[in-house]
Gaussian input, Z-matrix of N, CA and C with variables (Angstrom, degrees):
# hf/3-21g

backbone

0 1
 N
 C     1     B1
 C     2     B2     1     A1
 N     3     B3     2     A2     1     D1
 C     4     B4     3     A3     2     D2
 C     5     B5     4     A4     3     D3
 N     6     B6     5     A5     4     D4
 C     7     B7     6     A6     5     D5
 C     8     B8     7     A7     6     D6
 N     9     B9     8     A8     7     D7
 C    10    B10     9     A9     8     D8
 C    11    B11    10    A10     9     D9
 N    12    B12    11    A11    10    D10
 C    13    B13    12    A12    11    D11
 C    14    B14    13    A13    12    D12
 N    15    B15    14    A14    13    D13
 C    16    B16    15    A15    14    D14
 C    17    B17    16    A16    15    D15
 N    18    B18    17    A17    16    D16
 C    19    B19    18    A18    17    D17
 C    20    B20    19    A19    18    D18
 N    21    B21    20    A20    19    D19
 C    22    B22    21    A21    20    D20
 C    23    B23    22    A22    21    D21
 N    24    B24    23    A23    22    D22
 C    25    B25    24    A24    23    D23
 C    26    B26    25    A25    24    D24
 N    27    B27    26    A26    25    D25
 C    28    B28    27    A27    26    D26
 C    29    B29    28    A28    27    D27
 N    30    B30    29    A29    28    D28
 C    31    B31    30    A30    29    D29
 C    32    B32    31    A31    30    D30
 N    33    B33    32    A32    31    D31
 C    34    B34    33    A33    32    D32
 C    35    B35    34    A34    33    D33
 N    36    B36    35    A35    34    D34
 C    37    B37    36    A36    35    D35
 C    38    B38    37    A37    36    D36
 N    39    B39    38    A38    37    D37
 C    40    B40    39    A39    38    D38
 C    41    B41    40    A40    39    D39
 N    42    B42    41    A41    40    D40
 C    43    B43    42    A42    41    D41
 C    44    B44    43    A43    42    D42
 N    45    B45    44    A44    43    D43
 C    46    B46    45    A45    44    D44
 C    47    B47    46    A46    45    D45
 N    48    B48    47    A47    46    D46
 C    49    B49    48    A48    47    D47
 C    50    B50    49    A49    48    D48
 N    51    B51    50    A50    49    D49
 C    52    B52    51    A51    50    D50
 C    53    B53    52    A52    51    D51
 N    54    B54    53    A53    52    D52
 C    55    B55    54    A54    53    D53
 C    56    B56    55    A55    54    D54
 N    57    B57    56    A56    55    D55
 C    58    B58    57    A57    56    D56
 C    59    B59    58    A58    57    D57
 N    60    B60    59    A59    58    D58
 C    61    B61    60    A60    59    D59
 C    62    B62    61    A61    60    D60
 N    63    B63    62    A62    61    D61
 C    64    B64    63    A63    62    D62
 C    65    B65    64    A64    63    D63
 N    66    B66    65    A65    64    D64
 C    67    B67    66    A66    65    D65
 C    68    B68    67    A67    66    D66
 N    69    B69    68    A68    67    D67
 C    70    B70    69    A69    68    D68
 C    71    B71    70    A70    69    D69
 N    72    B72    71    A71    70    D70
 C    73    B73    72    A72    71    D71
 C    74    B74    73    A73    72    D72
 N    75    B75    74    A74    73    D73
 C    76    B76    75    A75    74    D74
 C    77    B77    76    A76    75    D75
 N    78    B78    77    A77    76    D76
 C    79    B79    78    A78    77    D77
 C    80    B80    79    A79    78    D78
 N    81    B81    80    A80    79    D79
 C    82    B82    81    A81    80    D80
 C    83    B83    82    A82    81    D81
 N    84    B84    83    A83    82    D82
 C    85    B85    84    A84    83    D83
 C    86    B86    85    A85    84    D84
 N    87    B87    86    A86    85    D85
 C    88    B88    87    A87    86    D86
 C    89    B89    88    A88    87    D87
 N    90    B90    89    A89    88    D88
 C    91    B91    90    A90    89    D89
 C    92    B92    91    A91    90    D90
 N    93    B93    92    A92    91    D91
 C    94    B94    93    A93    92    D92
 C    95    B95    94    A94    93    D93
 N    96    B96    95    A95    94    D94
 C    97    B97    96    A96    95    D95
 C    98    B98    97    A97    96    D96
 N    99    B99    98    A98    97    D97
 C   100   B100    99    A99    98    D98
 C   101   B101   100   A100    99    D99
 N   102   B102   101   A101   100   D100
 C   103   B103   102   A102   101   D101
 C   104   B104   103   A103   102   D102
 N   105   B105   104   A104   103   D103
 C   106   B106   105   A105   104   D104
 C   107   B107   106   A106   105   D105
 N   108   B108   107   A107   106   D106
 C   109   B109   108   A108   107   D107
 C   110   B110   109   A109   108   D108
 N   111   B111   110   A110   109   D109
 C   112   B112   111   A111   110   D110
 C   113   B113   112   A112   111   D111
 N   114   B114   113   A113   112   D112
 C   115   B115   114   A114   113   D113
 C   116   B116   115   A115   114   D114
 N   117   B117   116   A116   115   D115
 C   118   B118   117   A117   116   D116
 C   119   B119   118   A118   117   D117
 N   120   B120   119   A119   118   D118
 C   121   B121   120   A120   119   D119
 C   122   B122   121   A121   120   D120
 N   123   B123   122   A122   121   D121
 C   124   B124   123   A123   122   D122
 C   125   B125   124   A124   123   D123
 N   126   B126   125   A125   124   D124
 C   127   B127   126   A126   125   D125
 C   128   B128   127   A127   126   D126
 N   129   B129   128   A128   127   D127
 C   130   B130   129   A129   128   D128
 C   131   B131   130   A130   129   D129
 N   132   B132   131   A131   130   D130
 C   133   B133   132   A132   131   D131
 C   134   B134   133   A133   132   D132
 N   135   B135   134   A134   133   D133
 C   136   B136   135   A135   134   D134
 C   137   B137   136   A136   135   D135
 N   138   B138   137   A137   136   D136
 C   139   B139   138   A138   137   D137
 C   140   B140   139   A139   138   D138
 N   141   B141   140   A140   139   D139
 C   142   B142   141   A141   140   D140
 C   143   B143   142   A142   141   D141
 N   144   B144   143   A143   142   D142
 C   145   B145   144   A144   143   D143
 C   146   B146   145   A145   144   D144
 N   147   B147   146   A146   145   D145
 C   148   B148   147   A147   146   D146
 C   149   B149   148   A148   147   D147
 N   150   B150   149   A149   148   D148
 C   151   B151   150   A150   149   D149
 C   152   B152   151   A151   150   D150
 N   153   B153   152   A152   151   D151
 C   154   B154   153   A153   152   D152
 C   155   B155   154   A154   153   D153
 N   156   B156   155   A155   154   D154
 C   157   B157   156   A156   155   D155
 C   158   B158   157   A157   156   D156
 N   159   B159   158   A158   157   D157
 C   160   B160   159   A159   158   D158
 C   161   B161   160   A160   159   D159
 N   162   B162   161   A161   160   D160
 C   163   B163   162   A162   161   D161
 C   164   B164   163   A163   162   D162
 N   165   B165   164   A164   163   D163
 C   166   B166   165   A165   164   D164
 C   167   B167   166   A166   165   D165
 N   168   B168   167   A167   166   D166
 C   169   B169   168   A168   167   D167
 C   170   B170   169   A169   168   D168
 N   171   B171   170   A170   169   D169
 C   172   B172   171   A171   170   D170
 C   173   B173   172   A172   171   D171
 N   174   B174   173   A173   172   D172
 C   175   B175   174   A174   173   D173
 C   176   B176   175   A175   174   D174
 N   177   B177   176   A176   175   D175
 C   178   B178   177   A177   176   D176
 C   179   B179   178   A178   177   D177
 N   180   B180   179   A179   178   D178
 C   181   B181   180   A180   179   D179
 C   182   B182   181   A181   180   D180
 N   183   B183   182   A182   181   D181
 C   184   B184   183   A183   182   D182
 C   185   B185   184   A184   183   D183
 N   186   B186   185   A185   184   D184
 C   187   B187   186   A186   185   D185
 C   188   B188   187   A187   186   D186
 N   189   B189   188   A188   187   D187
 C   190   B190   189   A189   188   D188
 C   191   B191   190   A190   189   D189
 N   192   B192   191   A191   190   D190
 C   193   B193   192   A192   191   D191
 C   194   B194   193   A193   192   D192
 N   195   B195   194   A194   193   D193
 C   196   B196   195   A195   194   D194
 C   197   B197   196   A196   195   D195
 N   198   B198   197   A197   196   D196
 C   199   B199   198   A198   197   D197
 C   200   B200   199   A199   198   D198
 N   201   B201   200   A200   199   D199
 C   202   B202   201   A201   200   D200
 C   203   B203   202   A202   201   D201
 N   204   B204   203   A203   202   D202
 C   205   B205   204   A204   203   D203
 C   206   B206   205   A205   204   D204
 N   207   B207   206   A206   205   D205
 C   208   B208   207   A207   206   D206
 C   209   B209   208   A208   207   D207
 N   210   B210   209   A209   208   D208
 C   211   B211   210   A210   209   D209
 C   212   B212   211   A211   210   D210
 N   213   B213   212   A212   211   D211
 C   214   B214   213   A213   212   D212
 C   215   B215   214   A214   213   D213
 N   216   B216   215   A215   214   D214
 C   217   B217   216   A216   215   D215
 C   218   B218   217   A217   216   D216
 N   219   B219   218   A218   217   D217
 C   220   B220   219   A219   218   D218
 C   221   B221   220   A220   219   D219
 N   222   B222   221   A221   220   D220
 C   223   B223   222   A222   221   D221
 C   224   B224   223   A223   222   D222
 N   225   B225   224   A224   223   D223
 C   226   B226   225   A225   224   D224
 C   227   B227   226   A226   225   D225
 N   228   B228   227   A227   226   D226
 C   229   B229   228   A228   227   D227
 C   230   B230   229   A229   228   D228
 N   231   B231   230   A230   229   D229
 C   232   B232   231   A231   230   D230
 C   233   B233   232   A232   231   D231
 N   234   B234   233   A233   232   D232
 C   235   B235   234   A234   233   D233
 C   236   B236   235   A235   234   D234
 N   237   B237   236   A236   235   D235
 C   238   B238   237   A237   236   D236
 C   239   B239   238   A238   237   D237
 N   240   B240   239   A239   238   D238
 C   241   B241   240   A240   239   D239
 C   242   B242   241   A241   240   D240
 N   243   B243   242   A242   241   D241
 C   244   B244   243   A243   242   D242
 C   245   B245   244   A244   243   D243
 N   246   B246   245   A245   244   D244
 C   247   B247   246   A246   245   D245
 C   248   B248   247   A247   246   D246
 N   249   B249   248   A248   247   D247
 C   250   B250   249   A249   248   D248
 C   251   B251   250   A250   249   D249
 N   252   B252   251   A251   250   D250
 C   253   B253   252   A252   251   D251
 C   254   B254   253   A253   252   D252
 N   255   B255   254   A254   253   D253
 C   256   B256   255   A255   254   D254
 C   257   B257   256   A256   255   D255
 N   258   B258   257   A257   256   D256
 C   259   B259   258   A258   257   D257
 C   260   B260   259   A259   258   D258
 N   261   B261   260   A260   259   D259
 C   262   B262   261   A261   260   D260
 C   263   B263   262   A262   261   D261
 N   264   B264   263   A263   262   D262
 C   265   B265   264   A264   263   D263
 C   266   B266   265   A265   264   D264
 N   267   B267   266   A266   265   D265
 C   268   B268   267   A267   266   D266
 C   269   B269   268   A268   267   D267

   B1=1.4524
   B2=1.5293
   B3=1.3708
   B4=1.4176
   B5=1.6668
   B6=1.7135
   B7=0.9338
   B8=1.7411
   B9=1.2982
   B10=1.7051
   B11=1.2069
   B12=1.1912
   B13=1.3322
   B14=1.3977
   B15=1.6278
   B16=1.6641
   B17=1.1404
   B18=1.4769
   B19=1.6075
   B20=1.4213
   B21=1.3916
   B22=1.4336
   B23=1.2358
   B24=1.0929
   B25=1.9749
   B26=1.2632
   B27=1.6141
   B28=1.5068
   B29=1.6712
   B30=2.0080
   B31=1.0017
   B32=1.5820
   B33=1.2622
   B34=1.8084
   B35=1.9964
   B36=1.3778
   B37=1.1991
   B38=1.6338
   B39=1.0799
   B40=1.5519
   B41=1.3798
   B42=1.5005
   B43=1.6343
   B44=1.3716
   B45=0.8620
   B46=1.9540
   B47=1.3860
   B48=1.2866
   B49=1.4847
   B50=1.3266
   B51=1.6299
   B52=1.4269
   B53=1.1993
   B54=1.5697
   B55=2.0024
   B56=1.4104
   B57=1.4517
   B58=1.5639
   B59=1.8744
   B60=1.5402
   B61=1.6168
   B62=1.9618
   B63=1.0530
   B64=1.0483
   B65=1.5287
   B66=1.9054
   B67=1.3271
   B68=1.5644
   B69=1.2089
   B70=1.6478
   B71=1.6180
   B72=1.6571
   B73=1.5360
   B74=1.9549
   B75=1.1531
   B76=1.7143
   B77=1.4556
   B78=1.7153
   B79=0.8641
   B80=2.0596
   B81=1.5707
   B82=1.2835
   B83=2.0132
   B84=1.6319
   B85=1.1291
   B86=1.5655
   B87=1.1534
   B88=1.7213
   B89=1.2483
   B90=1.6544
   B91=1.2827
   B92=1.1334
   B93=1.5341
   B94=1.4400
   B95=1.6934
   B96=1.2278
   B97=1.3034
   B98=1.6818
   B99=1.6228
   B100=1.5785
   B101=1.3179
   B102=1.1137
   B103=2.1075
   B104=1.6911
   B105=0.5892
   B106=1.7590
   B107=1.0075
   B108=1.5479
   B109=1.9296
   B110=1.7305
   B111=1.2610
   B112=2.1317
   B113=1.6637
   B114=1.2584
   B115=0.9262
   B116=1.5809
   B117=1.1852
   B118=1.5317
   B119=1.4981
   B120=1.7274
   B121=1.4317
   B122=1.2030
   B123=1.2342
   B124=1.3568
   B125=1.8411
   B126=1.6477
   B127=1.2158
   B128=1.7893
   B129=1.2640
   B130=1.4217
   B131=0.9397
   B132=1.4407
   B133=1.3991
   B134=1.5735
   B135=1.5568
   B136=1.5409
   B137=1.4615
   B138=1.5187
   B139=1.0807
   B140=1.7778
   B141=1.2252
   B142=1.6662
   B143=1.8939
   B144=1.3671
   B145=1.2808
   B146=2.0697
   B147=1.0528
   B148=1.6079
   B149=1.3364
   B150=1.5714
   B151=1.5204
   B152=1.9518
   B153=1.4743
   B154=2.0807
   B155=1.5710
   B156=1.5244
   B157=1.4752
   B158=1.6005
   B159=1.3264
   B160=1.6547
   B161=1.5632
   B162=0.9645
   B163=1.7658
   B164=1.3177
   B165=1.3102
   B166=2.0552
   B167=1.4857
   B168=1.1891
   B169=1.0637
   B170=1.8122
   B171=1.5220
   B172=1.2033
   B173=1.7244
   B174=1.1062
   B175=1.3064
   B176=1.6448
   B177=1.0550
   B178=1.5331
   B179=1.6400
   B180=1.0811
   B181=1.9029
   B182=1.6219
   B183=1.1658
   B184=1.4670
   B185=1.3696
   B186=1.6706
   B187=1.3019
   B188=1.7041
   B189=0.9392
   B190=1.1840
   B191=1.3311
   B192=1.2754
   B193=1.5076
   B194=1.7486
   B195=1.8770
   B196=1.6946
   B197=1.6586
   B198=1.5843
   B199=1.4257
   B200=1.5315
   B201=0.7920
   B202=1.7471
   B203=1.3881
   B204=1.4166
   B205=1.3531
   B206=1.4965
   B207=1.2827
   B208=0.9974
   B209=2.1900
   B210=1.2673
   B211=0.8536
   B212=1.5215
   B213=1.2754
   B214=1.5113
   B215=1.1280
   B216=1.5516
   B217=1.5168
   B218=1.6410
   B219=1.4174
   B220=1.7322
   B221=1.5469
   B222=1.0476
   B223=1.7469
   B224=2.2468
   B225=1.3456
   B226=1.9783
   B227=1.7087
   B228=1.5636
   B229=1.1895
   B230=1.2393
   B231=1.9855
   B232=1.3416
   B233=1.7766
   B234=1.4450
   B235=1.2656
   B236=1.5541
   B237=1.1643
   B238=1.5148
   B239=1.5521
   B240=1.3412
   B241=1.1474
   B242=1.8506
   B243=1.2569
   B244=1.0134
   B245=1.6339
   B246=1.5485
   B247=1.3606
   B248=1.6742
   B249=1.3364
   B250=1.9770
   B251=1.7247
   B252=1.3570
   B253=1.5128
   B254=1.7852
   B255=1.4673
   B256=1.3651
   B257=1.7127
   B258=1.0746
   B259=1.4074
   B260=1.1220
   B261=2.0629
   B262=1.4248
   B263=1.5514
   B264=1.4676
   B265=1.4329
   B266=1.5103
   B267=1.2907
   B268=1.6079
   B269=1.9011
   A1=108.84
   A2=116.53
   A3=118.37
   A4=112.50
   A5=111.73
   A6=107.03
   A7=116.69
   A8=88.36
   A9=99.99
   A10=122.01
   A11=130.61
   A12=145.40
   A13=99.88
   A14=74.00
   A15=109.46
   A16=108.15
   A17=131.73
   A18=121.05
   A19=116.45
   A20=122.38
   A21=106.05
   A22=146.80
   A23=97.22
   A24=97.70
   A25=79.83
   A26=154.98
   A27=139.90
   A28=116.07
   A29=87.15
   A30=100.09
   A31=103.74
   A32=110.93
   A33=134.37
   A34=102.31
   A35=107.30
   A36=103.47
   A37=94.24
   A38=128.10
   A39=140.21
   A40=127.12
   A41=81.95
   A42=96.45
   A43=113.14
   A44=140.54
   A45=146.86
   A46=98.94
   A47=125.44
   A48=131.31
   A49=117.27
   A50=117.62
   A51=101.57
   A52=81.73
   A53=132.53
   A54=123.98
   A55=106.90
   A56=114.61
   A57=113.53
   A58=101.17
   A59=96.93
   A60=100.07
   A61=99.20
   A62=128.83
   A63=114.97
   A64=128.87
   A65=107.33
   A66=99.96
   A67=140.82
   A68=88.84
   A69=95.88
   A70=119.63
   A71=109.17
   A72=107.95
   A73=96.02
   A74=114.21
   A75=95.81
   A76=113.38
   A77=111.01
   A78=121.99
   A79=128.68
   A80=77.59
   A81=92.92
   A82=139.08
   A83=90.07
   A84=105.87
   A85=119.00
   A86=113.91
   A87=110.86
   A88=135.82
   A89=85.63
   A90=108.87
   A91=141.86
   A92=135.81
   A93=142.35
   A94=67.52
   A95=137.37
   A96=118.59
   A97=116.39
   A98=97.56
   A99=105.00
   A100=122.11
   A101=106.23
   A102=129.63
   A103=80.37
   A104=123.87
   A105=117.87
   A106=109.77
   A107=102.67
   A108=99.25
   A109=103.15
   A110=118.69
   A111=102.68
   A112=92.17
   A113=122.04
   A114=124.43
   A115=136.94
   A116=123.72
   A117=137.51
   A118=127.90
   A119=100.69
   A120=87.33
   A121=126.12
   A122=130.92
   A123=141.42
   A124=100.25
   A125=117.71
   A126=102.36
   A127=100.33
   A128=114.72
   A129=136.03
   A130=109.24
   A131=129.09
   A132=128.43
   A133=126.24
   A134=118.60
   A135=105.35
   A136=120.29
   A137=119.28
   A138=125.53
   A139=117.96
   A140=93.66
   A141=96.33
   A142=101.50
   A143=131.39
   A144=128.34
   A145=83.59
   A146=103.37
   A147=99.38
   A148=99.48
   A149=128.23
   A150=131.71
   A151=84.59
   A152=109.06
   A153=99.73
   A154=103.62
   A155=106.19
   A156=128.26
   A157=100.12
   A158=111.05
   A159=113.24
   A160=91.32
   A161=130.54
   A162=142.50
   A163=97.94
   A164=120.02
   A165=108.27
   A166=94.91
   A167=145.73
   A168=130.95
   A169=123.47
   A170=96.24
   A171=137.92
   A172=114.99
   A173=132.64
   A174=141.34
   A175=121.88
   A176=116.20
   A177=130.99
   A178=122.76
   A179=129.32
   A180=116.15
   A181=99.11
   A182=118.87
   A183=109.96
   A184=100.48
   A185=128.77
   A186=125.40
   A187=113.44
   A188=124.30
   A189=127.89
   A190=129.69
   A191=128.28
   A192=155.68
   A193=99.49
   A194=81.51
   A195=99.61
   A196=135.87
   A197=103.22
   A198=94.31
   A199=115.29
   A200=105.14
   A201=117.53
   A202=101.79
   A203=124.74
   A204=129.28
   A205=105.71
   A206=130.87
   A207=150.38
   A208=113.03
   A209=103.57
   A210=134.02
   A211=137.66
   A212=100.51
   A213=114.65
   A214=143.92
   A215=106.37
   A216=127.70
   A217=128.49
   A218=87.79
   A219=99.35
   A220=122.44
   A221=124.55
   A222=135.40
   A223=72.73
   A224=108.20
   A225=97.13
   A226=107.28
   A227=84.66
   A228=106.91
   A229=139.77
   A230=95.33
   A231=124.39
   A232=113.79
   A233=110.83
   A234=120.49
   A235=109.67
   A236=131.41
   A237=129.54
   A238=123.94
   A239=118.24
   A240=148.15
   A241=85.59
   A242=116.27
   A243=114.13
   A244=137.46
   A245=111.73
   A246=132.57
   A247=108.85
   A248=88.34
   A249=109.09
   A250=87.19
   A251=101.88
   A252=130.02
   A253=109.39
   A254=106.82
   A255=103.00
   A256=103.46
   A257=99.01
   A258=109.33
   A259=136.36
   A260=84.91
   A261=112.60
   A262=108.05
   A263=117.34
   A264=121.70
   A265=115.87
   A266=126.49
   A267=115.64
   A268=94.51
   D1=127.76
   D2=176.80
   D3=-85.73
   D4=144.15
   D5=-145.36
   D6=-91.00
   D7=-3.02
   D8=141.86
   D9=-46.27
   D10=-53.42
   D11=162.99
   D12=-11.11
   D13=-96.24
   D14=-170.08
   D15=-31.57
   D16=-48.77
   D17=-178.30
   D18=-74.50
   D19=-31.18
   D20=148.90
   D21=-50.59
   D22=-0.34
   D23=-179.39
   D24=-121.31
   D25=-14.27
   D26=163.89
   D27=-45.86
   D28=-49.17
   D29=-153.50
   D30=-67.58
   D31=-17.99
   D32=-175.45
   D33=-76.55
   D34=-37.76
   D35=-170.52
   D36=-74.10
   D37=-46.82
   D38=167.51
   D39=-11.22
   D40=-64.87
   D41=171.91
   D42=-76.82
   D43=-29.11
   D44=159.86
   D45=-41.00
   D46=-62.56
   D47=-177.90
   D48=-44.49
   D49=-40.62
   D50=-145.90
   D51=-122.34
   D52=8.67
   D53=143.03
   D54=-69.10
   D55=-36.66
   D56=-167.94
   D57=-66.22
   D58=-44.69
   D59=-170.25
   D60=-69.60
   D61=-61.08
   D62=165.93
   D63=-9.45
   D64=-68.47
   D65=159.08
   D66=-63.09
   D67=-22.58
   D68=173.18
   D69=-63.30
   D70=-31.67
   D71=179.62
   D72=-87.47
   D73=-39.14
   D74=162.64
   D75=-19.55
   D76=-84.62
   D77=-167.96
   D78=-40.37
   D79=-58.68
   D80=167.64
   D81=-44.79
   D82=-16.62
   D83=169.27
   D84=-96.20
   D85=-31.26
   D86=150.09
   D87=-24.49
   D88=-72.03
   D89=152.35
   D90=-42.12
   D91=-14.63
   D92=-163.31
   D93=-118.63
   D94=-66.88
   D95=-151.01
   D96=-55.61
   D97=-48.85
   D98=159.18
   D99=-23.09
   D100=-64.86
   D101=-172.05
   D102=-61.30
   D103=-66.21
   D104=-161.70
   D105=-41.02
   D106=-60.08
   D107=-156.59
   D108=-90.71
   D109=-10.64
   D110=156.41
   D111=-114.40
   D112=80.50
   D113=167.70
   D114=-8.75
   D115=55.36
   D116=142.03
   D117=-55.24
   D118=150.27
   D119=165.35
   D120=-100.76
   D121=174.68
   D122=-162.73
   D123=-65.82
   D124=-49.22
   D125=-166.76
   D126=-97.51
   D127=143.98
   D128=160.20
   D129=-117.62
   D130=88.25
   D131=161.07
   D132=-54.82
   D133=-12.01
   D134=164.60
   D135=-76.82
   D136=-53.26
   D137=156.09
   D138=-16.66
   D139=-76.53
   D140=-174.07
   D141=-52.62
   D142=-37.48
   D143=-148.60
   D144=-93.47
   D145=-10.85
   D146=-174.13
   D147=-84.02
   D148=-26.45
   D149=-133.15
   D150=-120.22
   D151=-35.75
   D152=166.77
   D153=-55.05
   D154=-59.49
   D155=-159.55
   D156=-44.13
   D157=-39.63
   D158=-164.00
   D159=-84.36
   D160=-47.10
   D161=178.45
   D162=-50.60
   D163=-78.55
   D164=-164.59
   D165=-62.80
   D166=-16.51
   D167=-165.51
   D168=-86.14
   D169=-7.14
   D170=173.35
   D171=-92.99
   D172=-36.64
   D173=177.51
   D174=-103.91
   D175=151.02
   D176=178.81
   D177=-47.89
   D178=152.23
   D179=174.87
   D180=-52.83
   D181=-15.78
   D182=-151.36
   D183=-93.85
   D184=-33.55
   D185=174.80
   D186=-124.70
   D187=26.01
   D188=150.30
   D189=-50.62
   D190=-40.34
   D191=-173.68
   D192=-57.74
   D193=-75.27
   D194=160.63
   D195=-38.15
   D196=-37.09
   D197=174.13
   D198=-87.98
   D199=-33.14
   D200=171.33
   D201=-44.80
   D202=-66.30
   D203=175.01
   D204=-38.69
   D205=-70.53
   D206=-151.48
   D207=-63.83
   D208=-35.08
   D209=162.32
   D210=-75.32
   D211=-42.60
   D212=141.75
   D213=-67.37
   D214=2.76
   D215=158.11
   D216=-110.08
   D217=-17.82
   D218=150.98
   D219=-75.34
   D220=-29.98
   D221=-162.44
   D222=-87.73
   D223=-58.07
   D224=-178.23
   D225=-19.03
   D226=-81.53
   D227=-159.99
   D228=-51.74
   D229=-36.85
   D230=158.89
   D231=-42.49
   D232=-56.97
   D233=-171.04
   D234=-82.08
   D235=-42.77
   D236=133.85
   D237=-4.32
   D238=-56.34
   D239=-143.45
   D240=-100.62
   D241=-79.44
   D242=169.96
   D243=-21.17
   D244=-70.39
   D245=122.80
   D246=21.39
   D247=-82.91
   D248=-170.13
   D249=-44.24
   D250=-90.57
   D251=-161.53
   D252=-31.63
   D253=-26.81
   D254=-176.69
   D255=-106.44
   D256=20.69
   D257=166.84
   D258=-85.19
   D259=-56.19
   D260=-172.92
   D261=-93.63
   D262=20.87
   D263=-165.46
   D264=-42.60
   D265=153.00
   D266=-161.53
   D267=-115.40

């Protein structure tokens, strides 16, 4: 396979990602509104430690590390994200 190729179907996996992430900050804003109105806070560290646990438990020794990482920059951003929305509350 030429590696032109190959980056075309990256570039395909790419776009999958950033509809999924799209919905994910949807969601995530629910969620901040949720947390608002019965007053929670934004971070739950079991949740998130339940939501790696279910992730490496899903992946190989070899990328487990990786999804954890990877995921741990969604729970950032997510809560970041959150952050904003209960900021900018309307």
């Amino acid at each position: 396979m030429k590696l032109e190729r190959i980056r075309e179907e990256i570039d395909e996996i790419d776009n999958k990602i950033l509809l999924l992430f799209k919905e994910r900050l949807e969601k995530t804003d629910e969620v901040a509104r949720y947390k608002q109105k019965n007053n929670l806070p934004i971070l739950n560290v079991e949740r998130e430690k339940q939501i790696i646990d279910r992730i490496c438990g899903e992946c190989n020794e070899h990328t487990k590390d990786y999804a954890a990482r990877l995921f741990d920059t969604l729970f950032d951003i997510s809560r970041d994200y959150q952050k904003v929305i209960l900021t900018n509350k309307e």
